[in-house]
N, C-alpha and C positions, 0 to 999 in steps of 0.2 A: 719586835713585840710591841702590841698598842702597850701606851702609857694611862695612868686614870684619867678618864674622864674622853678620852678618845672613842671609845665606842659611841658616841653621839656624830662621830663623824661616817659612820658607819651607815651604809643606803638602808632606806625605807623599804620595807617590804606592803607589794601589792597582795594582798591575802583575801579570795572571795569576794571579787569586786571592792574590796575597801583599800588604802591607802595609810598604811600605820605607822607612823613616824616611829625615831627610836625612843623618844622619851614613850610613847603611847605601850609602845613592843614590849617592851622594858616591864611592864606593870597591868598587860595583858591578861585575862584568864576564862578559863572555858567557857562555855554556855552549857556543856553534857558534862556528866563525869566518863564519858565512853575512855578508854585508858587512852588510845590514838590522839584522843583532842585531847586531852591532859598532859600527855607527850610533848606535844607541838607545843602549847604555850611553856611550857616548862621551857624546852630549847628555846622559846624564844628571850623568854626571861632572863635566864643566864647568856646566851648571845647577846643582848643589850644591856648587859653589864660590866663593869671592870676586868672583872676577873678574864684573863687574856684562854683561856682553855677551855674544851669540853670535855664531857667524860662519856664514853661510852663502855658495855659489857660485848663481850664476843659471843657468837652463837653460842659455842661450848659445844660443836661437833665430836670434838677428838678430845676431850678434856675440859674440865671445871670452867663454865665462864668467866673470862678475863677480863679488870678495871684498864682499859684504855682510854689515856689521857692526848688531846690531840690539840695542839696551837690552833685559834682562830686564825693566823694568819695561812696557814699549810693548808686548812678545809678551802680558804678562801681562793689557795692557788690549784686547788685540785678541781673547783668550782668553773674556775677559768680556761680550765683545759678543755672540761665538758662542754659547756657555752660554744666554744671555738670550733669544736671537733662537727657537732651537731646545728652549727650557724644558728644559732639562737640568738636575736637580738633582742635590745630592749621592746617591750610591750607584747612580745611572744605569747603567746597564752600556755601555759602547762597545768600538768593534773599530776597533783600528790595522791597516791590511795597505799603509800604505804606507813607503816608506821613508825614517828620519826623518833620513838625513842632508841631507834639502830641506825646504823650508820646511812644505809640508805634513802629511807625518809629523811633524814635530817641532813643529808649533801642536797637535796629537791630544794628546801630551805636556805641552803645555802645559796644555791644555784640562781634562784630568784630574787636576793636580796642583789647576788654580786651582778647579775645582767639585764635589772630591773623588768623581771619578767611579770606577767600577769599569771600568779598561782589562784589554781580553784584545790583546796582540800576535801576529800571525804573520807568517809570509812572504809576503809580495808575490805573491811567482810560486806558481802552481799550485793559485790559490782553489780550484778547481772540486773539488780532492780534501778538503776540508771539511765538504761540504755531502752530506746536510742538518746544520746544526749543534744542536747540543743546549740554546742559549741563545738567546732572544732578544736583540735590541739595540736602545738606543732611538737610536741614530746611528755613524754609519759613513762617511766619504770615500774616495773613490776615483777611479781618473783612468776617463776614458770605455773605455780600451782594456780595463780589467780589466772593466767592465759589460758590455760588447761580449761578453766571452770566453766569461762564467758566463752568459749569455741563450743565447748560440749554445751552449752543453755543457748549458743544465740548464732553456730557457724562463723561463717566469717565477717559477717555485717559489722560486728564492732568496732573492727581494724579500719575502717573507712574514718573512722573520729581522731583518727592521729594520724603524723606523718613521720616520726620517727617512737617505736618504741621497744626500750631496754629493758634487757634481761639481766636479772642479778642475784645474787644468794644462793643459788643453788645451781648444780648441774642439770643437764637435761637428760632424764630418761626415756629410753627408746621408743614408747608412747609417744613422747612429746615431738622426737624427733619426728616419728610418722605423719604428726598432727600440722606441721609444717609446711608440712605437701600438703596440705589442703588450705593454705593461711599464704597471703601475701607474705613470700617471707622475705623480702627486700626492703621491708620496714622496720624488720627486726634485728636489736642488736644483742652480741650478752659481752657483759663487763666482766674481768678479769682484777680482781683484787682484794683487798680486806680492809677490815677496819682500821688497820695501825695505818692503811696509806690513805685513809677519805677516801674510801670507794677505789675504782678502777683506777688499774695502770696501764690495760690493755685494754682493749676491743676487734671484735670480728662481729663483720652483719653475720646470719644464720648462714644463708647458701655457701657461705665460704669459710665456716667452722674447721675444716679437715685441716685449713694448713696455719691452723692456730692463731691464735691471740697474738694482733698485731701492736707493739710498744705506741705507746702516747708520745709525741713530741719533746723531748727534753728529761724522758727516764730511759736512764742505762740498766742493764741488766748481767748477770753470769750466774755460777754457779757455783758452791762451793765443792770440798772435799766428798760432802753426801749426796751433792745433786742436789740439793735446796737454791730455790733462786736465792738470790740476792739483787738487789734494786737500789738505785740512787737518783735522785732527783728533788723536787720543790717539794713534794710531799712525803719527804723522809729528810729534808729539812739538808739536803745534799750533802747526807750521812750514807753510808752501807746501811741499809736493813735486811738480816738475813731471815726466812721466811721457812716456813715449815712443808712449804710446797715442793714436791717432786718435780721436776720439769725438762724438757730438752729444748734447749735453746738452738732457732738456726736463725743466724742475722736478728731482725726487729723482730721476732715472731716466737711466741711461747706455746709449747703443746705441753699441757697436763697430766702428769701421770700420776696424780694421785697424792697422798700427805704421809710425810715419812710419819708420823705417828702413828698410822693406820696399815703401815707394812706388816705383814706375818711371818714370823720369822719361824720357818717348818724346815725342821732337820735342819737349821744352820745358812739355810738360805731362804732370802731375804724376796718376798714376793707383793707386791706391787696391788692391790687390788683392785683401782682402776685400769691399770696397765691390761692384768689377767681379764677382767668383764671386757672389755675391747677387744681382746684377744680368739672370747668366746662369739661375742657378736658376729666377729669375720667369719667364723667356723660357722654359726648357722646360714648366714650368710652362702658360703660354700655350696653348704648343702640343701640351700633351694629354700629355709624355713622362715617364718615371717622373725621379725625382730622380737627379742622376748626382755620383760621388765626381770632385769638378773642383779644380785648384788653378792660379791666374794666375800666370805667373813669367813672366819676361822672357830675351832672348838679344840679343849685340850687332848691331849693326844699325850699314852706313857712315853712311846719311843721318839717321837718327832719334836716334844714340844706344842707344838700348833698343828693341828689338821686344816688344809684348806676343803673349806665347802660352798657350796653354792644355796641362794636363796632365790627363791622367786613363785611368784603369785600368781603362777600357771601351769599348767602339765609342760615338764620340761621334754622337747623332741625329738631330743637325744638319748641312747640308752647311755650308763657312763660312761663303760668299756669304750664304747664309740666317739664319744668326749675324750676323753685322756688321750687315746692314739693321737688324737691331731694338736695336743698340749706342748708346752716346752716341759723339756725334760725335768722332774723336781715341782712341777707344777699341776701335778694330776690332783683331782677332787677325789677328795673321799666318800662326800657322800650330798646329795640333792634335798633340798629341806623345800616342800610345798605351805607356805604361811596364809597368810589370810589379806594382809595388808603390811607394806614395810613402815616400819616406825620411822615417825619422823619428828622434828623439832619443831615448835611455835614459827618458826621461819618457814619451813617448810623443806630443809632443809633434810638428808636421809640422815637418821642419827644410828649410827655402825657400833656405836657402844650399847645404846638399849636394843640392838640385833641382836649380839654377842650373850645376851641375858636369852634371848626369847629362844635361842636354839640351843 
């Protein structure tokens, strides 16, 4: 852990063509009050300060967002995995556009102080009035909603301005998946992790998502008694951290099933709902239908408890009858709920607790 006064030994950060020592960092402040750039210099302020910690809030997907407290030295080595993984070297150019008071912006931050890279920051909202940009970039994060936005305003022409860019905060809906096929997607990557680890423990480029999230150099992984990963390495401080994620571990490689808070537990058994919406993809799949935006939630039920049901924001192509025959047994829907738009969180993130309201 730094001692006081050590954070002066702490690298300069290149920010928007400028060069801002830590005494400068340190006592930085906006030129907008936009919340993004009030963000940023906030992280910066406290990053070149004493105080050895950050703080970050959790989405709050599955539950009340969470005060996570995280060592500058652990963001610092999660910083250095990234760097390494994506051959980043000093003078690199990158682009922040997301926003750093989450975890994500604020590893971009990190990342550029620890590999002395050259950051350009902007605003989050309104990529598309950017482009084309006048710089290349050899790395960029972004959540899937802002890639979704700049394909649908501008095709593929954008993805020519980076050479590596990551996917994170949120899973990809079958849209997006589609959107793919039409997108260099051997530029694309998405990151496996959360906030209590500084961003990713895993990664897989896009084309090669099926055989899951491959482990980072130096984190171990298993599982407990619930099937929750569990994770050890630099950014768990080479502690066990047990995790709230469902997952099937084979060798280095993590497949997803979903968040045990988010199980529905109908008649006593316990079901899965990203498991189940996967389960249904393959079924249309089967039957020759295009991929459809579906999301599992549940409503109460006198005899079961939980009813499992399905949502989604199109004429579903199935009758249900027809659905259930090709289900696991205990896993039939009760009933197709057509919506308007699935709710989601400032991140962008599906939020499955304000579903559970809407149906």
């Amino acid at each position: 852990m730094h001692g006081f006064g050590s954070w002066k030994l702490f690298p300069p950060i290149f920010l928007n063509s400028r060069l801002l020592s830590p005494e400068v960092a340190a006592k930085a402040t906006p030129s907008s009050d936009e919340s993004w750039e009030v963000a940023l210099y906030q992280f910066l302020n406290r990053w070149y300060s004493d105080v050895p910690t950050m703080e970050f809030f959790t989405s709050g997907t599955t539950g009340d967002p969470k005060n996570i407290v995280l060592s500058k030295d652990v963001m610092r080595a999660s910083a250095r995995q990234t760097l390494s993984f994506f051959k980043m070297e000093a003078g690199s150019r990158v682009l922040l556009c997301l926003n750093p008071q989450y975890i994500g912006g604020a590893m971009m931050l990190v990342r550029a102080m620890e590999g002395g890279l050259h950051l350009d920051a902007v605003a989050p909202q309104h990529l598309t009035e950017l482009f084309p940009l006048n710089k290349s970039y050899h790395f960029v994060s972004m959540a899937p909603l802002q890639v979704e936005k700049l394909t649908q305003d501008l095709g593929e022409t954008w993805t020519s301005s980076f050479q590596y860019i990551l996917l994170g905060g949120a899973g990809l809906t079958e849209s997006q998946h589609e959107m793919f096929t039409q997108l260099p997607a051997n530029k694309f990557w998405m990151g496996f992790g959360m906030t209590e680890t500084s961003s990713h423990i895993a990664l897989q480029s896009i084309p090669n998502l099926a055989k899951g999230f491959e482990l980072l150099p130096g984190i171990e992984a298993r599982t407990n008694e619930e099937g929750c990963l569990q994770i050890r390495g630099t950014v768990t401080e080479n502690k066990w951290f047990t995790t709230r994620d469902l997952v099937e571990l084979k060798s280095k490689f993590i497949k997803f099933l979903g968040r045990f808070d988010d199980q529905i537990n109908s008649g006593g058994v316990k079901i899965s709902p990203v498991a189940l919406e996967q389960s249904i993809q393959s079924i249309l799949q089967k039957q020759g239908c295009s991929p459809q935006t579906i999301v599992i939630s549940s409503i109460p039920d006198a005899s079961l408890g939980e009813a499992v049901v399905l949502a989604t924001t199109s004429k579903f192509p199935l009758e249900l009858k027809q659905l259930n025959a090709e289900l696991p047994k205990y896993h039939g829907i009760k009933k197709i709920y057509l919506i308007d738009r699935l709710p989601l969180t400032s991140q962008g993130k599906l939020d499955r607790k304000k579903l559970k309201l809407i149906l």
